[in-house]
Every structure is written in structure tokens, then in C-alpha cells.
C-alpha positions as CSV (number, residue, x, y, z in Angstrom):
1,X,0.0,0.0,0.0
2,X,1.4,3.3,-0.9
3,X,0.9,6.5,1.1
4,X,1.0,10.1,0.1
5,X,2.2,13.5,1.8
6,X,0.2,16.6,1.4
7,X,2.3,20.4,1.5
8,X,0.8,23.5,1.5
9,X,0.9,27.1,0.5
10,X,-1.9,29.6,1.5
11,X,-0.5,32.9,0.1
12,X,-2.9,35.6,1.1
13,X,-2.4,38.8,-1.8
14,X,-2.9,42.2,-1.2
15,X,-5.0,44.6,-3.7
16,X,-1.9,44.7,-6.3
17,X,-1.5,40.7,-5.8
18,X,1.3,41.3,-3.5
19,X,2.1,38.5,-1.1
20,X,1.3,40.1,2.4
21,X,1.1,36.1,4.0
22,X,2.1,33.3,3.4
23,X,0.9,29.9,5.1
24,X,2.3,26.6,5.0
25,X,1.3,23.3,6.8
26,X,2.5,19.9,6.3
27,X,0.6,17.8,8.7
28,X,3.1,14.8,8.3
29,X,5.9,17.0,9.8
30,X,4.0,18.7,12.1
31,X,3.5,21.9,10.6
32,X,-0.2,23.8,10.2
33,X,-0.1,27.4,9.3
34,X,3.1,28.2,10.0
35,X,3.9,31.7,9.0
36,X,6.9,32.6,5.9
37,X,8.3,35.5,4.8
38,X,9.3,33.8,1.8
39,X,9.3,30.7,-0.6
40,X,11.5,29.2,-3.2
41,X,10.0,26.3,-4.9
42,X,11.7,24.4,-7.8
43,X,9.8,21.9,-9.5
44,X,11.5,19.9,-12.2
45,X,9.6,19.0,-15.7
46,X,11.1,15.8,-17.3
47,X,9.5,16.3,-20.4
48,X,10.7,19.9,-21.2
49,X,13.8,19.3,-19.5
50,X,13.4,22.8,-17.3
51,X,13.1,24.0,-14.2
52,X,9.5,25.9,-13.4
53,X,9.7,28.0,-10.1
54,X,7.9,29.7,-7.9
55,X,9.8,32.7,-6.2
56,X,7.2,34.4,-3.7
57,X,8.2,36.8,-0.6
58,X,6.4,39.1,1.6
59,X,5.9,42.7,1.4
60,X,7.4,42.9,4.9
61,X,10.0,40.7,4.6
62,X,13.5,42.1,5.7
63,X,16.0,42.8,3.1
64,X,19.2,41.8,5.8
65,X,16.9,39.1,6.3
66,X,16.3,38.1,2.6
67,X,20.3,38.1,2.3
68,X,20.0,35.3,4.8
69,X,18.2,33.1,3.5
70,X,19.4,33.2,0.1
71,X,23.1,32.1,1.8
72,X,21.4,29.3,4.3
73,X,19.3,28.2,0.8
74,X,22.7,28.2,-1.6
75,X,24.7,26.0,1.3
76,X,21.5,23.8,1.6
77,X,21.4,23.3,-3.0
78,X,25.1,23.0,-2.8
79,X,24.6,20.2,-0.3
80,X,22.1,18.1,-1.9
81,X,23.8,19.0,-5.2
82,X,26.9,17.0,-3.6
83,X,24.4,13.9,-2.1
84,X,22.5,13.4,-5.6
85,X,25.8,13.8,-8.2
86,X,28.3,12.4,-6.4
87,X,30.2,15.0,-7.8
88,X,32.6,16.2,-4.8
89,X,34.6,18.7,-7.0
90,X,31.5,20.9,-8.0
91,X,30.1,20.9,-5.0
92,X,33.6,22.4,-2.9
93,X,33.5,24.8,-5.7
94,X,30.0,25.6,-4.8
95,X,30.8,25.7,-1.1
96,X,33.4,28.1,-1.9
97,X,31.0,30.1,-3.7
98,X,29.2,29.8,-1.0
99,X,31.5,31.6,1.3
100,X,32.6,34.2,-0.7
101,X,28.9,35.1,-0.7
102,X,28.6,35.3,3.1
103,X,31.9,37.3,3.0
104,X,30.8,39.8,0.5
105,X,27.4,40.5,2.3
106,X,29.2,40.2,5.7
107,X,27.0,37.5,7.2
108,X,30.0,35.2,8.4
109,X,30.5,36.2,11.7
């Protein structure tokens, strides 16, 4: 018997159709209307061969904030980019991209 696994985004819009919320719950990890300030979400298409996307962030959310999460989100690709290729020399460069972005922004402490 196979099971499935439900995730959610409620993204509530302003008048313009600017994200002022956003929502998420998956129930299987314990989450139910969480709040977000923001959401990357890469799906890949196997018959086009592409990447469709869904880039959505709050009106409110911080910009030092924003800078953030872009670094925790490039160490977490560059890590699963290293688990699913295999490919050990990318992924160091990556991670060294990696910290020449925190350096530049002046989030490495």
C-alpha cells in the first residue's frame, strides 16, 4: 500500500496581488499554518527538461533578512547537489562560492 504526503501554500495577496502572507502546513511533519516571509519552490519538468519556479516573498519581509536566506538556501542546493551527483569537486567549488557570498554580504560572523 502506498501513502501520500500533502504540502501547502496559502498565500494571502494584497489589492496589487502582493504577497502580504504566506501559510504553509504539512501535517506529516507537524507543521499547520506556520507563517513565511518567503518561498522558493523548484519543481523539475522531465519532459521539457526545465526547471518551473515559484519565487514568492512578503511585502514585509527584511531585506538583511532576505540576504539570509538566500546564503542558508545556496549551502542547503550546494549540499544536496553533492548527495545526488556524487560530484565532490563541484560541490567544494560551490561551497566556496558559498563563502565568498557570506563574506561579501558580511553575514560570516
Amino acid at each position: 500500500m502506498s501513502k501520500s504526503s500533502e504540502i501547502k501554500i496559502n498565500i494571502e495577496l494584497d489589492e496589487n496581488h502582493v504577497p502580504e502572507k504566506l501559510l504553509w502546513t504539512a501535517k506529516d511533519g507537524g507543521v499547520e499554518n506556520e507563517e513565511a516571509k518567503t518561498v522558493l519552490l523548484s519543481i523539475w519538468d522531465a519532459n521539457a527538461k526545465e526547471t518551473l519556479r515559484i519565487d514568492l516573498w512578503t511585502k514585509d519581509m527584511p531585506v538583511d533578512e532576505m540576504k539570509i536566506f538566500f546564503h542558508q538556501t545556496l549551502v542547503a542546493m550546494t549540499d544536496t547537489f553533492g548527495r545526488a551527483t556524487g560530484d565532490e569537486k563541484m560541490a567544494a567549488t560551490m561551497q566556496d562560492f558559498c563563502d565568498y557570498f557570506a563574506e561579501k554580504l558580511e553575514l560570516k560572523k
